[in-house]
TORVEX-792774 format. One record per residue (C-alpha): residue in one letter; y, x, z. Coordinates in Angstrom, 1 decimal. Layout:
TORVEX-792774
PAZA type     py     px     pz
PAZA    a      Y      X      Z
...
This chain:
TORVEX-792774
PAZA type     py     px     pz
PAZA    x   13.2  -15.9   -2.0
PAZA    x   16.0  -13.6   -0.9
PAZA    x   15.5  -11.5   -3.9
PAZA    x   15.8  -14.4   -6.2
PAZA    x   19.1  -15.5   -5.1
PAZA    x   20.4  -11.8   -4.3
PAZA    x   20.2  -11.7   -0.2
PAZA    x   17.5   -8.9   -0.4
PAZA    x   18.7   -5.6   -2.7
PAZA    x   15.2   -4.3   -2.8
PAZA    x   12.4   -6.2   -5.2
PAZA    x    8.9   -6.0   -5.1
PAZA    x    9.0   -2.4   -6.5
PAZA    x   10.2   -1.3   -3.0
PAZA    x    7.1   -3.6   -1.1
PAZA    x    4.8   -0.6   -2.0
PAZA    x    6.8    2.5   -0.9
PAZA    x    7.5    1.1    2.0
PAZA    x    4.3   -0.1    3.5
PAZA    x    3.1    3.6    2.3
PAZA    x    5.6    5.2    4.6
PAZA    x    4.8    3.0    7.3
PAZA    x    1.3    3.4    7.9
PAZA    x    2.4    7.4    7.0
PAZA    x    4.3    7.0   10.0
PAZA    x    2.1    4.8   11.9
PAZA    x   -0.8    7.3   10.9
PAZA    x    1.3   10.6   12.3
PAZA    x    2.7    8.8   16.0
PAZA    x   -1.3    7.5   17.1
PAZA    x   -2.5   11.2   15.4
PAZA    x   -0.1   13.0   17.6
PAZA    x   -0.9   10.4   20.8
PAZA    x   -5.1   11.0   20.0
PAZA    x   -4.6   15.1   19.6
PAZA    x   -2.5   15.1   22.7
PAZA    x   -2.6   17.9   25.2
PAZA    x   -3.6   20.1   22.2
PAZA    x   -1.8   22.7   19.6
PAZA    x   -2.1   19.8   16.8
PAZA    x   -0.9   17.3   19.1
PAZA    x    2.1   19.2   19.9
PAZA    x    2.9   20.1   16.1
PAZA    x    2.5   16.7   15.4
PAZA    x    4.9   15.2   18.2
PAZA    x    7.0   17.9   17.0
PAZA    x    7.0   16.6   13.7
PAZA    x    6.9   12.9   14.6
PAZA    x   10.4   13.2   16.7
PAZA    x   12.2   15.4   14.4
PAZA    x   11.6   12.8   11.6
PAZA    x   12.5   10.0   13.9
């Protein structure tokens, strides 16, 4: 609805990318907090606060 009367800048086009990148993101932060105490786990905290 805020698309169709201009509220929203991004259309449906942007509903895919964006849920991708979450569960990317969500997928990296519980990774890193299940590998914890561990040489991944540390590359991927590294990794998960530099891109935050």
């Amino acid at each position: 609805m805020g698309t169709l009367y201009g509220f929203v800048p991004l259309d449906r086009a942007w509903l895919t990318p964006g849920w991708g990148v979450f569960i990317a993101l969500l997928s990296l932060t519980w990774s890193a907090f299940v590998q914890r105490e561990t040489d991944l786990g540390f590359r991927l905290t590294k990794i998960d606060e530099t891109l935050r």
